[in-house]
N, C-alpha and C positions, 0 to 999 in steps of 0.2 A: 756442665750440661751440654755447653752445643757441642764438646769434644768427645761427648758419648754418642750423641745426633749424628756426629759425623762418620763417625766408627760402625753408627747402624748403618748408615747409607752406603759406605760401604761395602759391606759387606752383601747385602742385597743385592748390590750391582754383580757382583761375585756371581753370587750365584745364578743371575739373570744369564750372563757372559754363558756361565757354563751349561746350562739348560740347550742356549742356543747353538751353541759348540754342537751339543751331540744331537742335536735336531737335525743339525747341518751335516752331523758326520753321515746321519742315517739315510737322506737324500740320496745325500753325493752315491751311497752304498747304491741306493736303490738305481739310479741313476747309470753306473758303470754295468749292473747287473744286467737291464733294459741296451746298451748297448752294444751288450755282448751278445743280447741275443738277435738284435737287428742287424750284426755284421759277422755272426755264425759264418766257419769257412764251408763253402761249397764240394761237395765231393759227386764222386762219380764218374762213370764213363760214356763220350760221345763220338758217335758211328754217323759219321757224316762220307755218301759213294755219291757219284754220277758224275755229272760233265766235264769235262777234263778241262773244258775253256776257263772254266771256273777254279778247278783244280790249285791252280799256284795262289789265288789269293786266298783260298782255307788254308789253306798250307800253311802262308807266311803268317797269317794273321795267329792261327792255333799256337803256336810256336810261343808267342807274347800272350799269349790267354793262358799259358800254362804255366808261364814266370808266375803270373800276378796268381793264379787260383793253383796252387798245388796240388789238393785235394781231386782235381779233375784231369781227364786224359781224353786228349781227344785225338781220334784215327782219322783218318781222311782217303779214303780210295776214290781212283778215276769208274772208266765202264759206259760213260756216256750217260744222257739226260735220261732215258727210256730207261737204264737201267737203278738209276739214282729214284725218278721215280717211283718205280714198281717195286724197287725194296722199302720204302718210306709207307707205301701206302698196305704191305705185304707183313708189316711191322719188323721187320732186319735188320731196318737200318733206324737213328733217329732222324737224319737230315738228310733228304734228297736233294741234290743239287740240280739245277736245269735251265739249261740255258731259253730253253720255250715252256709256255704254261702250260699246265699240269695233264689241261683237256682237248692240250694235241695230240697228247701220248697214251692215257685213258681213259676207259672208257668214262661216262657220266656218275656213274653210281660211285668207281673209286676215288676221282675228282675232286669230288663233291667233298671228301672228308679229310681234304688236305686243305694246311693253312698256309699261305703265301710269304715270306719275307722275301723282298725286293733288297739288295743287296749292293749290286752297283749296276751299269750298263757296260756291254763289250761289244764294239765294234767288230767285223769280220772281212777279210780282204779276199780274193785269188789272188796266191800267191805261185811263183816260177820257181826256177831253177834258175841262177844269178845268168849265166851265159844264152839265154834267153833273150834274144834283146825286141824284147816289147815291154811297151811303161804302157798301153790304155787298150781295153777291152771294153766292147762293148756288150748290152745283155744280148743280143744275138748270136755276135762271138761265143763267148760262153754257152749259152742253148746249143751252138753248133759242136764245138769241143766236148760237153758233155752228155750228146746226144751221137756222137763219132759222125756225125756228117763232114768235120773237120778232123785229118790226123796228123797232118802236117804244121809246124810254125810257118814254113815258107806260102803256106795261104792266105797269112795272115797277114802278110810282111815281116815275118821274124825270117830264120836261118832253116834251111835246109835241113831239118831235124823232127824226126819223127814225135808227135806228142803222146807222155807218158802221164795219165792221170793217177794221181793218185785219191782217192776217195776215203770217205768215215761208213761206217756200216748204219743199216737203217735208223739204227736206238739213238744214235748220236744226235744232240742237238745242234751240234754246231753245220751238218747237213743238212738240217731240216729248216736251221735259219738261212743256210746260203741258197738252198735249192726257194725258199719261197719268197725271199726279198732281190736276189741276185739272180735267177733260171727265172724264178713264176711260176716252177712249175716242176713234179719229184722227176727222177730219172732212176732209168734200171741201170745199174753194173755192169757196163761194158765187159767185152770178155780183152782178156789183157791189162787190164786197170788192177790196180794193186789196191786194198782193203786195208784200213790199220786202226785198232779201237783208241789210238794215244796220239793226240795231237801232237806230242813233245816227237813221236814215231816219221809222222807226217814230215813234220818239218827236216829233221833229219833226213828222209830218206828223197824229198823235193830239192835238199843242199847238194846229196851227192848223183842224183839221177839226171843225164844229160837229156833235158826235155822235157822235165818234170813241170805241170802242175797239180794243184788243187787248194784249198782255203784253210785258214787259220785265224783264230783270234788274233788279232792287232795286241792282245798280251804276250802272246807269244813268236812275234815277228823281228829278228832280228837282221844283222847283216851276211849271217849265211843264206837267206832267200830272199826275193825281191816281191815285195807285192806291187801290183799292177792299178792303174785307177779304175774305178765303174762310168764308163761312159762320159769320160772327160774330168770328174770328181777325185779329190785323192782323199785315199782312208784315212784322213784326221783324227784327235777327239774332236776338233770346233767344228768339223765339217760332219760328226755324228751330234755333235750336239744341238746346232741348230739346223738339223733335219736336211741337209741338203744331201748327205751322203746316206742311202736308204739301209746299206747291211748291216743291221746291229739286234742286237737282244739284251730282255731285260736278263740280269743273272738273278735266278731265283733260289733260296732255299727251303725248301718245303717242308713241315712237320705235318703229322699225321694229328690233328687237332692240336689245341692249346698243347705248347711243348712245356717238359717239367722244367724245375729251377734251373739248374744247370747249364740244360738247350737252352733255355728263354735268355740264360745270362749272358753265354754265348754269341746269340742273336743279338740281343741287344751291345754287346762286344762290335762285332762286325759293321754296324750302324754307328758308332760311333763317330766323335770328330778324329778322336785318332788313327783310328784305320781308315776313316774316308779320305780323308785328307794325308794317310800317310802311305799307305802298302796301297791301295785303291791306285791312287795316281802312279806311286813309283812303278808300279807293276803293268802300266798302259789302261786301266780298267779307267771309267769315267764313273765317277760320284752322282746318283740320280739327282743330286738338288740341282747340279750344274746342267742338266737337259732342261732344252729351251721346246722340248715337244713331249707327246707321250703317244702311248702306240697301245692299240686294244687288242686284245684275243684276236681281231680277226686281222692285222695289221694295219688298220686303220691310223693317220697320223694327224695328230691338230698338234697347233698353238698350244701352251699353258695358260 
């Protein structure tokens, strides 16, 4: 009797075991099924133009966003802020790049329907031509060299050398950040000053022009040109960081309202600790958490 007792009990268990087995198998199904559909590959194409300053960290960052997301392609053209803009809000483009905010470039009604990612900060310097031998301008200096009340280095204490400006066209923001934190104020186009829509242009053509200036992202400043300090100040990230060197801009990327998966993925990509802390820094850009100030539409500058 209890050897039959036990044979029942057994058996029971048996089948308890096995019930739970496919209970559990069916979970687990449901389970894999559910996160196949929360980490779905991403596809599509993203159309990111404008500021050039900005230009190298899309660049480098896209590059690693298309490792990890195959499914997506992302283009990245220069053209300047004005014109990153106006394609964004024109619908052309998905992402306008810009180095100044949105409603310095236009008008209110287009503005208005653009959504802001704040991306890193970039410093901006005047920069020379290496045989230039001045290290510190002041903003008068500058007002006077891009106002040609000055054409000479040797009025300045440099060399006996004719100065050759080199300038960005109106759309640029990287102009529009030097002429209103650096001047204080726009300026026309010299006649003789040379135009160029490509920072990477600029820099080149300040390396090999004897007499050369004009301004550049602090990302794209190497030892082919020499940038100059603001009024005693030198173009640091610490000395952008905590506010004592005034040239810099937020880098912005702009979408034309809430951006689809993809852009938003992207965005949120770019924000990241890996690119803030990796391409951001290597590339001279300053990571907004590390600004010890913050700056408003109108340039206004506090504390955090």
């Amino acid at each position: 009797m209890k050897k039959t007792m036990m044979l029942i009990l057994a058996a029971v268990l048996t089948l308890a075991l096995a019930a739970c087995g496919k209970n559990s198998g069916g979970s687990a199904e449901g389970g894999d099924q559910s996160s196949a559909n929360t980490n779905s590959e991403l596809t599509g194409s993203i159309l990111a133009t404008g500021s050039s300053a900005l230009q190298p960290l899309v660049e480098e960052a896209s590059k690693t966003f298309m490792d990890k997301n195959k499914g997506i392609t992302v283009q990245v053209q220069g053209g300047g802020s004005g014109t990153g803009l106006t394609q964004v809000a024109g619908g052309q483009a998905d992402i306008g790049n810009s180095d100044v905010f949105a409603s310095e470039k236009l008008d209110a009604a287009q503005a208005k329907d653009l959504v802001d990612h704040q991306v890193a900060v970039v410093g901006m310097a005047a920069v020379v031509n290496p045989k230039v031998n001045i290290d510190n301008l002041t903003k008068q200096q500058l007002v006077d060299i891009f106002t040609g009340k000055v054409t000479n280095w040797k009025e300045l204490g440099g060399p006996d050398q004719k100065i050759q400006i080199v300038n960005r066209p109106a759309s640029s923001g990287t102009r529009a950040t030097f002429e209103k934190y650096a001047l204080g104020m726009k300026t026309e186009d010299l006649q003789g000053s040379i135009q160029e829509d490509s920072s990477g242009t600029v820099k080149k053509l300040i390396a090999e022009t004897p007499g050369a200036i004009g301004y550049l992202a602090l990302s794209y400043i190497d030892d082919s040109v020499k940038a100059v300090k603001y009024e005693g100040v030198a173009p640091t990230e610490d000395n952008v960081a905590n506010g004592t060197y005034p040239i810099w801009a937020y880098e912005h990327m702009y979408t034309k309202g809430e951006p689809k998966p993809e852009v938003k993925a992207f965005l949120d990509y770019m924000t990241s600790d890996e690119v803030q802390n990796g391409a951001v820094k290597d590339l001279g850009y300053i990571p907004v958490s590390k600004m010890q100030v913050v700056r408003d539409v109108d340039g206004n500058i506090k504390k955090k």
